[in-house]
C-alpha positions in Angstrom: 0.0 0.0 0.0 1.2 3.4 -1.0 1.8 6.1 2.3 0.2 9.8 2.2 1.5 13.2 3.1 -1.0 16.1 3.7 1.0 18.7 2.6 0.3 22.9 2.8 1.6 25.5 0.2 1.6 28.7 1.2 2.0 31.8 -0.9 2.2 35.4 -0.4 2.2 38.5 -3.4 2.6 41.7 -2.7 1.7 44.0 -5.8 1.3 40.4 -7.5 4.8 39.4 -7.1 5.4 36.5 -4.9 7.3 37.5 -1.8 6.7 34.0 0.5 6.1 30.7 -0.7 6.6 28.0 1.6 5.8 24.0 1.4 5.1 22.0 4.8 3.8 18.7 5.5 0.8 19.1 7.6 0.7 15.5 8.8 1.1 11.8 7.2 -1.4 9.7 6.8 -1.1 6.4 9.4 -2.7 3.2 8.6 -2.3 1.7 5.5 -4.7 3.7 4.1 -6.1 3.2 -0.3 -6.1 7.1 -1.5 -9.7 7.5 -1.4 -9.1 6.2 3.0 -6.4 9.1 2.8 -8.7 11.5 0.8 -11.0 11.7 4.2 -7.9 12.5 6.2 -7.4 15.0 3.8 -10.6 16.9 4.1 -10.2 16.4 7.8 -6.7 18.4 8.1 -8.4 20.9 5.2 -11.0 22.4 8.1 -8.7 22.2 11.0 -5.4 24.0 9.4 -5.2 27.3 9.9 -1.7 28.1 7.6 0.6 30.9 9.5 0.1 33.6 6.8 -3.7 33.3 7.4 -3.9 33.5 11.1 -5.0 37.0 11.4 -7.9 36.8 9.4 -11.5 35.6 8.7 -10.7 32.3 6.7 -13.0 30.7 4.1 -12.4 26.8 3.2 -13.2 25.3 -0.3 -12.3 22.1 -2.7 -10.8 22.4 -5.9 -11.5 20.2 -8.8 -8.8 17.9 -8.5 -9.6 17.3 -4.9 -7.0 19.8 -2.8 -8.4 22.3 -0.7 -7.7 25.9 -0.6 -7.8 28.5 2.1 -8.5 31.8 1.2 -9.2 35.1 3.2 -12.4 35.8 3.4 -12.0 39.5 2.6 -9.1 40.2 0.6 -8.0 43.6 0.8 -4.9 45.7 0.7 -1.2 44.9 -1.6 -0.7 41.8 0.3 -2.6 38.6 -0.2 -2.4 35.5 1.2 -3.3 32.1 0.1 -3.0 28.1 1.1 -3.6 24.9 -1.4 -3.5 22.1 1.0 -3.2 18.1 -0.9 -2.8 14.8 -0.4 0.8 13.5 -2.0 1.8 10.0 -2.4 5.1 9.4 -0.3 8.1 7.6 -2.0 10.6 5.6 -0.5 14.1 5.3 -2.1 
């Protein structure tokens, strides 16, 4: 069976350049888990992360297409925004 990271990318523009972007692994998935197991441990972490860029703020939640979640502010004003895609990776072992 494969293992699962849940991972968070975090990106900040100012003036629409990028001046942060950091990757960090939320948590890994325990259990030997199919993807569609790890998927609910993905939507799980989704509502309870709150990334460090976005701590500040009124946060809204939603799933993208593919299955990732973003976190967004819920009233983005000013120069500086914030933003958070949080997915499920497969982990491989050399």
């Amino acid at each position: 069976m494969p293992r699962w990271l849940i991972i968070a990318e975090e990106t900040v523009t100012e003036n629409g350049v990028v001046t942060h972007r950091q990757v960090t692994v939320v948590r890994p998935v325990s259990g030997n888990k199919s993807r569609e197991q790890a998927l609910v441990d993905l939507y799980t972490a989704a509502r309870s992360h709150v990334p460090e860029s976005l701590r500040s703020t009124t946060r809204v939640t939603g799933r993208d297409g593919d299955g990732s979640f973003w976190v967004l502010p819920k009233n983005a004003k000013g120069k500086t925004r914030a933003s958070c895609n949080i997915r499920l990776i497969e982990q491989v072992r050399p």
